[in-house]
Backbone as JSON, one array per atom type, in Angstrom:
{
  "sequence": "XXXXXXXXXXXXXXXXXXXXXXXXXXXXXXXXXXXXXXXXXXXXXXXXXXXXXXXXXXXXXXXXXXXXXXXXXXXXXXXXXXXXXXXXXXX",
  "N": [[0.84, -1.18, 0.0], [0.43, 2.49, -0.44], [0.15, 4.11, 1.54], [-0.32, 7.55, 2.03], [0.01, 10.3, 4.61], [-0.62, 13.2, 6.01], [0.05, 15.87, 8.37], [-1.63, 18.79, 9.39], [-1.83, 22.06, 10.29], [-4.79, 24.46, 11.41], [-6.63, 26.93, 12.25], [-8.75, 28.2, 14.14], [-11.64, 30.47, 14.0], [-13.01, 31.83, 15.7], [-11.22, 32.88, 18.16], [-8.3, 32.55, 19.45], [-7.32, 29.99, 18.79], [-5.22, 27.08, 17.46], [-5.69, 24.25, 16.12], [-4.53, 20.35, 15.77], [-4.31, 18.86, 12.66], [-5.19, 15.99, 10.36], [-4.51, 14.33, 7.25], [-5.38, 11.35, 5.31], [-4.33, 9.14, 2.55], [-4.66, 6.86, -0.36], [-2.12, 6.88, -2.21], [-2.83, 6.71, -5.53], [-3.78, 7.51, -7.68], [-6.34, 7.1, -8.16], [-9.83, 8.67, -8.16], [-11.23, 9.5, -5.19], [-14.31, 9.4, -2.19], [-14.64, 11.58, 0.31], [-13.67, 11.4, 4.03], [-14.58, 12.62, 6.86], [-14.09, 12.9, 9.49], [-15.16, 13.68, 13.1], [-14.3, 13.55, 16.43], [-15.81, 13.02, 19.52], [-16.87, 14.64, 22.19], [-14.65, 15.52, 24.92], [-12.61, 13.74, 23.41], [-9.85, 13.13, 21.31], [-8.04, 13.18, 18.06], [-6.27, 11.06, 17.91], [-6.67, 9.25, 19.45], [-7.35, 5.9, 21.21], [-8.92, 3.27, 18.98], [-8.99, 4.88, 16.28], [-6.87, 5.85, 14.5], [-5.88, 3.45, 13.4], [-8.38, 3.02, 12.25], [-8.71, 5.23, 10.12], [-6.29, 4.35, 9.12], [-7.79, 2.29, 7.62], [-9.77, 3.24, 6.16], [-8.41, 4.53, 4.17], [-6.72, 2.51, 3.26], [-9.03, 1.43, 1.45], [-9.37, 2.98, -0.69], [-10.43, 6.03, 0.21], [-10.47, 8.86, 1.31], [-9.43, 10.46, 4.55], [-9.69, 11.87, 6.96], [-8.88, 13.57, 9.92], [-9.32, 15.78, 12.93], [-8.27, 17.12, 15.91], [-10.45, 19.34, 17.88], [-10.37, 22.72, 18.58], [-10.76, 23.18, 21.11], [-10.7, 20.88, 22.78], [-8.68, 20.38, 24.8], [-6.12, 19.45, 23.79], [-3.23, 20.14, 22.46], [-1.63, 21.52, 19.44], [1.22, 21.67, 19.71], [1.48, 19.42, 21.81], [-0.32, 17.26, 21.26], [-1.28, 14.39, 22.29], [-1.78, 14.92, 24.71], [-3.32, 16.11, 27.09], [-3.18, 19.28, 27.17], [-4.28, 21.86, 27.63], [-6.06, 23.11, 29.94], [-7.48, 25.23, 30.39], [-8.99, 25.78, 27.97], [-10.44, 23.27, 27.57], [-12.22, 24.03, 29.69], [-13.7, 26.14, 28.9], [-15.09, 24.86, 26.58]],
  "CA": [[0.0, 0.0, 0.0], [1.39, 3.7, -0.71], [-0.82, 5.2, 2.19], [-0.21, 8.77, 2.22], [-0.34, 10.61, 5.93], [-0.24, 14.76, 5.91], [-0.3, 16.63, 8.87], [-1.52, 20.15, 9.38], [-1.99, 23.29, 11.77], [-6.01, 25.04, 11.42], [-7.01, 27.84, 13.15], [-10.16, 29.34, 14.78], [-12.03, 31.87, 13.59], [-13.47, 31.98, 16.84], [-10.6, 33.03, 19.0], [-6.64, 32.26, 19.02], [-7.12, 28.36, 19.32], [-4.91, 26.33, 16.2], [-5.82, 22.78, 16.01], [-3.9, 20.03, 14.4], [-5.26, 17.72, 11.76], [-4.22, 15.07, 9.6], [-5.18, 13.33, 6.08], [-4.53, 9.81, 5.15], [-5.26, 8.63, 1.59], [-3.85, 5.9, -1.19], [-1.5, 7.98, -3.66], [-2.92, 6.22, -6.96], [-5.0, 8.06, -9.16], [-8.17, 6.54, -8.26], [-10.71, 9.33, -7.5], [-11.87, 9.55, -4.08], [-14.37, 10.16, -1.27], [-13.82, 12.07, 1.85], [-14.52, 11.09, 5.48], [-14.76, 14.22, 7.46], [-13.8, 12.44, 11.06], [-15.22, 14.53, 14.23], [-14.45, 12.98, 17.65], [-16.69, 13.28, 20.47], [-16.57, 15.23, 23.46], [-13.7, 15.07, 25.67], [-11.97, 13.21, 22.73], [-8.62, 13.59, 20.29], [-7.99, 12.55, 17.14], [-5.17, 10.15, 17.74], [-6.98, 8.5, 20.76], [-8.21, 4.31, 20.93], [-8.74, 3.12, 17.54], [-9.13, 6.18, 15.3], [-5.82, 5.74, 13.51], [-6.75, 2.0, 12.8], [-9.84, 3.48, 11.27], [-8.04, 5.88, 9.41], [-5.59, 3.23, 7.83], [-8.68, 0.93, 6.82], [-10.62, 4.11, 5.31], [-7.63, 5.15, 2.74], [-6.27, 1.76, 2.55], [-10.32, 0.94, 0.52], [-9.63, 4.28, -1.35], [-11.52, 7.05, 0.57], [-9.44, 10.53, 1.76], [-10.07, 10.15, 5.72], [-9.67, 13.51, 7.54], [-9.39, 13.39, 11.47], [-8.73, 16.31, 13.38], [-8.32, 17.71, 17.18], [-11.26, 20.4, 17.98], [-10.14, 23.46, 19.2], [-11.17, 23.65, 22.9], [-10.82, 19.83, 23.54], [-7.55, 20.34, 25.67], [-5.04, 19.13, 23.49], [-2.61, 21.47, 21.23], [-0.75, 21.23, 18.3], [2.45, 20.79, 20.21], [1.3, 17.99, 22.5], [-1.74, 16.18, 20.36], [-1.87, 13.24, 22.75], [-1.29, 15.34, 26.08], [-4.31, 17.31, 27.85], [-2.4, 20.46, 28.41], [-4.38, 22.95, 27.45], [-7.3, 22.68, 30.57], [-8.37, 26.47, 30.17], [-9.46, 25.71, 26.31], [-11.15, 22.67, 27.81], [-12.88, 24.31, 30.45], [-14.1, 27.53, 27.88], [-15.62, 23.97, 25.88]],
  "C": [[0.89, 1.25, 0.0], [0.3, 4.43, 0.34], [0.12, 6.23, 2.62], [-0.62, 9.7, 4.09], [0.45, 12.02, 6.2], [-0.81, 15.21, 7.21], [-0.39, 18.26, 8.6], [-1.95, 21.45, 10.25], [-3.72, 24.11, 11.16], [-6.39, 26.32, 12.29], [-8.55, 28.79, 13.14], [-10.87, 30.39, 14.25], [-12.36, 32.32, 14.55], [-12.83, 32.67, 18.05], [-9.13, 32.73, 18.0], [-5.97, 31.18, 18.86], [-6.16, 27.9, 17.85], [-5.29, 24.68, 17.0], [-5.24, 21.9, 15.47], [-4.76, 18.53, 14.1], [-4.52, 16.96, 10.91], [-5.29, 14.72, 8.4], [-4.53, 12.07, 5.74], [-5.26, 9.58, 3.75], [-3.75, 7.91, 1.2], [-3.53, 6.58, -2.49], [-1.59, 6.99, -4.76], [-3.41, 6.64, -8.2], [-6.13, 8.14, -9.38], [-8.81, 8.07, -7.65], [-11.27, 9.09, -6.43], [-12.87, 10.18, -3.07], [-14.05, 10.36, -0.15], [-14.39, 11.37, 2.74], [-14.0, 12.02, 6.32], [-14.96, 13.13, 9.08], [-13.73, 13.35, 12.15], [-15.19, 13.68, 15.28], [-15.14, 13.46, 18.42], [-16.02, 13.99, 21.34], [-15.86, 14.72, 24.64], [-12.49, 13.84, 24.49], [-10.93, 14.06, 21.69], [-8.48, 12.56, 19.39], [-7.49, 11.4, 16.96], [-5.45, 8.84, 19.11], [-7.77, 6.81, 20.36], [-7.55, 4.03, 19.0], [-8.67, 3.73, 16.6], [-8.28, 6.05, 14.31], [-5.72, 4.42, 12.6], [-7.92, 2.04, 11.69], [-9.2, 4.36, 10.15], [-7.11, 5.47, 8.14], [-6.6, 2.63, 6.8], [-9.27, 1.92, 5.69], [-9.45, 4.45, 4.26], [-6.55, 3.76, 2.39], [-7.71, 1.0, 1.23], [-10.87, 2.27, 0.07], [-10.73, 5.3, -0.99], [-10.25, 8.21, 0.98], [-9.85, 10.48, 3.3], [-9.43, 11.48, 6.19], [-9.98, 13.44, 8.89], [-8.67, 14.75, 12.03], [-9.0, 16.95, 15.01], [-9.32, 19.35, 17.04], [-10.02, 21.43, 19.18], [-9.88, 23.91, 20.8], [-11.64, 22.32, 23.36], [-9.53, 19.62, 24.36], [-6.31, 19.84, 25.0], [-4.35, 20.4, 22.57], [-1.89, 21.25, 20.51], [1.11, 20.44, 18.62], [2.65, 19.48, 20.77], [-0.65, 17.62, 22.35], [-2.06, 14.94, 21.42], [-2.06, 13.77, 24.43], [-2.79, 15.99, 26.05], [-3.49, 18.29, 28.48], [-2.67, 21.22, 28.15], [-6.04, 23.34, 28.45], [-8.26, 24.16, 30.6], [-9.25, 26.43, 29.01], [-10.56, 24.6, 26.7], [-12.22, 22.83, 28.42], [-13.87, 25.54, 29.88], [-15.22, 26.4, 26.87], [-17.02, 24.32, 26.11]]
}
């Protein structure tokens, strides 16, 4: 498989929050659709299975799109960390 995996930085319109996000797809040619991946409340992109899901969705040609909300406590620097508990608590 040639799965493809782009991170990238987003930002707020809302405030000063950046978020970071990722895409995963199969660099072939084939035309694809998206999957627009929102985690739940109190959740991050990179958390449980998500990335598992992520492989399966662009290894059976789809564009999968997961990214960290703004004011769920995590931050671009530390994606798997809760260290941002003011942004969480503003949720």
């Amino acid at each position: 498989m040639n799965n493809q995996k782009e991170s990238f930085i987003l930002a707020s319109k809302h405030g000063n929050k950046s978020f970071l996000s990722d895409v995963r797809y199969e660099k072939n040619g084939i035309k694809k659709a998206v999957v627009l991946f929102i985690h739940g409340f109190k959740g991050f992109k990179d958390w449980g299975y998500f990335n598992l899901m992520a492989d399966h969705f662009s290894d059976t040609n789809f564009v999968f799109v997961k990214m960290n909300l703004s004011h769920n406590g995590t931050t671009p620097e530390s994606p798997l960390d809760f260290a941002d508990l003011e942004a969480f608590g503003n949720n």
